[in-house]
N, C-alpha and C positions, 0 to 999 in steps of 0.2 A: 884290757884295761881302758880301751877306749871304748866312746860311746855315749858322754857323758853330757860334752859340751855341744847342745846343741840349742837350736830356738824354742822359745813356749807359742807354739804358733795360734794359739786363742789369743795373746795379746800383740798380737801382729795386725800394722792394715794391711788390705789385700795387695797395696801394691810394695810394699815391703818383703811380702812373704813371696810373691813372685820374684824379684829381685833375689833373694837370699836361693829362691831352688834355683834361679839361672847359673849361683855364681856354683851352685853344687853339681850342674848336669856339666859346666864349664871346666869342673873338677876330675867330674867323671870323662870328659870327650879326650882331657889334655893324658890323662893315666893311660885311656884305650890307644891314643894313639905313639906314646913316647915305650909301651911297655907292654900294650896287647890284653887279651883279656886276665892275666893273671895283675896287671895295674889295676884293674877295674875292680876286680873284688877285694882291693884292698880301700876302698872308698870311703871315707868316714866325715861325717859332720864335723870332727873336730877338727880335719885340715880345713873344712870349707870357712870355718870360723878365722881361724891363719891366714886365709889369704883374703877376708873381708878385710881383718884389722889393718895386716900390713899394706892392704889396696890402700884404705883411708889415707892412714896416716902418709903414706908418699906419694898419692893420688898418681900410683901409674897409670898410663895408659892403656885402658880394658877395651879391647875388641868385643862386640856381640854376634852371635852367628843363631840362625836357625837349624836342628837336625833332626831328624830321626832317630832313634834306639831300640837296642831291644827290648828296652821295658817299656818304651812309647812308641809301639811302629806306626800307630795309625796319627797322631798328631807331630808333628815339628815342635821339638821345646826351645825355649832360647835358652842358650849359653855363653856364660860370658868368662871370660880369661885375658889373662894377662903372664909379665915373665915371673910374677910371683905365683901364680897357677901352676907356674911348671917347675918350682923352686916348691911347693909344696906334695908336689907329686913323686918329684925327686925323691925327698924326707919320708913318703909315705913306703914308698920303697927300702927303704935304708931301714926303718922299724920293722916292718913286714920283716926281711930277712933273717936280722936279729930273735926275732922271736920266734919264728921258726927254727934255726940254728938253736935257742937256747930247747926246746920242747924237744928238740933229737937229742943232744947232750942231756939234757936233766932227765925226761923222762924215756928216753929211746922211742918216741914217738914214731909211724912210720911217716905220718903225715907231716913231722916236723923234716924229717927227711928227705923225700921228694921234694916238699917245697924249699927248703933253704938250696936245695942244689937247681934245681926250676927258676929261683932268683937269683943263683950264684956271680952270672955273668954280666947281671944287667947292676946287682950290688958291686960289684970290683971295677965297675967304670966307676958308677959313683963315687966309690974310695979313694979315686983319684984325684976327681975332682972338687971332692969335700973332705978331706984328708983332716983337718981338726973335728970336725961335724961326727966322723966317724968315730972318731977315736973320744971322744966326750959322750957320745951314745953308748958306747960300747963300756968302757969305764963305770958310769954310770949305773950300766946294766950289772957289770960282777961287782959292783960293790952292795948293790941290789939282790941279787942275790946269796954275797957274803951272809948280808941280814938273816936273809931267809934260813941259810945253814944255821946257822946258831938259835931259829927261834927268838930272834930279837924282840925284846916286847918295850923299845923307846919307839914310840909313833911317830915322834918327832924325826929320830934320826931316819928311819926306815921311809918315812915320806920324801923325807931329802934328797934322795938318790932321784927318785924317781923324778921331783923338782927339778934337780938340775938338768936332766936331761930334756927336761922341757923347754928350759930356759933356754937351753943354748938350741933349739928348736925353732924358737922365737926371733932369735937376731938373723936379719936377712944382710945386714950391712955392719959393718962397723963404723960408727959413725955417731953424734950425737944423742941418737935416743938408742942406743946398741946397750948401754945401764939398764933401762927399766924397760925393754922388752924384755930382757935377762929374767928383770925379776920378777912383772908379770905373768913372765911363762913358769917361772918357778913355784911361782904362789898356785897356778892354776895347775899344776905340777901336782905338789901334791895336796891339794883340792879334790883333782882325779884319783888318786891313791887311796886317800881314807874314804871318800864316798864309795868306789870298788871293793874294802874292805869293807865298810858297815854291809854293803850288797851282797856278801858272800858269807856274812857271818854262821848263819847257818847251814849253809851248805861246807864250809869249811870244818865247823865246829864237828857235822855230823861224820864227813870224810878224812877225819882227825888230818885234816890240811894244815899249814902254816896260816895264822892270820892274825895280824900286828895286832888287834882289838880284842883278841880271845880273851885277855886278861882283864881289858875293861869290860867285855862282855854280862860279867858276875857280878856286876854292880845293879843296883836297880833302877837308877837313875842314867843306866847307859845308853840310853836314844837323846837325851837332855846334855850328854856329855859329848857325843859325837857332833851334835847340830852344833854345838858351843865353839868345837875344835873346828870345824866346815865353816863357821861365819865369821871366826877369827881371819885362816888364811886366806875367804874369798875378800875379806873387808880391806887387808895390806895387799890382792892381788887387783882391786876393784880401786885402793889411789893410784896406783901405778898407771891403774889403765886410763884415770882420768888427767892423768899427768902429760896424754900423748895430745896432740892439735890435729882430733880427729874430728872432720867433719862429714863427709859424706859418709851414707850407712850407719852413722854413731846410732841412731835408734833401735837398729837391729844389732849393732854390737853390744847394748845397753841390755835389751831382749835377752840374748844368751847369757851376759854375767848375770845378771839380777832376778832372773827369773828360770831360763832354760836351765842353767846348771842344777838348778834343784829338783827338777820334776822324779828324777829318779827315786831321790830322799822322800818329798811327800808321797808318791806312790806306795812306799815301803812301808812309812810311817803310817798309813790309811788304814792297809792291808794288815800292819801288826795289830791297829787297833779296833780290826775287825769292822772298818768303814764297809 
């Protein structure tokens, strides 16, 4: 379900979009080293987005380093991090697990099985030490699931779950702006949910899958109803964001709300309409 939130990097300048991969290879260095290569393939733009915003807004202090990798041996990339790099590497951990765990329970996956026990040891520190974090992810998740059992077809309600686990994703502190990260990440929450359900409509529809939209599917106006419901919650997740006194990187957080989020959607919409 992730994957979603990342930059439109045609509308990036160059020196922006070098900045934006420093802060993701700084993403990737902080995972390989706190967690090994199983951190690393759990990588995703959408934490790197997480720990732009929250750099901004409390302007920590980001270390830069030069490294090698193995998807760069032959050049040095720069990466940059900070304690909230490793506060989202944490998170990325903590999801990873979960849904692995959930893919052994639901479908007897083996793959969900090796992994959730592969991260078993490195999630149960975590638990300890984000013991609400956990337990609102997890919540979250069966009540997300509840949905799922019963075929839920309220979009609204069924986005929700998924919302709040974003939200509380999103607060790194408790503290003045600790509100409207909530609901920021909520909005963007399920933002990601319906846009992954319009993305799977047909592959869902064909694998007689669960999918919250199958019902608005039968409409013929249902590409015009989906974009409708997707500019509602990015437009209440896009005040929120404009509510934070973010200034460094604001261009390139601006990039991802207003424009990356959507690349998925127009791809689709191209592709339906035989561009």
């Amino acid at each position: 379900m992730f994957g979603y939130v990342a930059a439109h990097k045609p509308e990036l300048r160059m020196r922006e979009f070098y900045k934006y991969k420093a802060y993701y290879c700084g993403l990737c260095k902080m995972l390989r080293e706190r967690y090994g290569f199983l951190g690393q393939v759990t990588l995703t733009y959408d934490m790197t987005f997480l720990v732009i915003l929250l750099t901004s807004l409390y302007e920590s202090e980001t270390k830069q380093e030069e490294h090698r990798c193995i998807v760069h041996p032959a050049k040095k990339q720069k990466m940059l991090y900070n304690e909230i790099t490793e506060y989202a590497a944490d998170m990325n951990i903590v999801l990873t697990y979960y849904k692995l765990l959930d893919d052994w329970e639901d479908e007897k996956s083996k793959v969900g099985y090796l992994g959730h026990r592969a991260y078993r040891r490195a999630f149960r520190e975590l638990k300890n030490q984000y013991p609400e974090k956990c337990e609102v992810i997890r919540k979250s998740l069966e009540a997300l699931h509840e949905c799922e059992a019963r075929k839920e077809e309220n979009v609204d309600l069924v986005s929700r779950c998924f919302g709040e686990l974003m939200g509380e994703l999103f607060v790194f502190k408790k503290d003045v702006w600790e509100e409207t990260l909530r609901e920021l990440g909520f909005y963007l929450g399920k933002f990601i949910y319906l846009l992954d359900a319009y993305d799977d409509i047909e592959k869902d529809i064909e694998k007689n899958n669960y999918n919250a939209l199958i019902s608005l599917s039968k409409r013929e106006d249902f590409d015009e109803k989906c974009e409708e419901m997707l500019n509602f919650v990015l437009a209440e997740c896009s005040h929120r964001f404009e509510k934070l006194p973010c200034v460094e990187d604001v261009e390139i957080l601006r990039n991802i709300l207003y424009a990356g989020v959507w690349d998925k959607f127009n791809q689709k919409r191209k592709k339906k309409d035989g561009e």
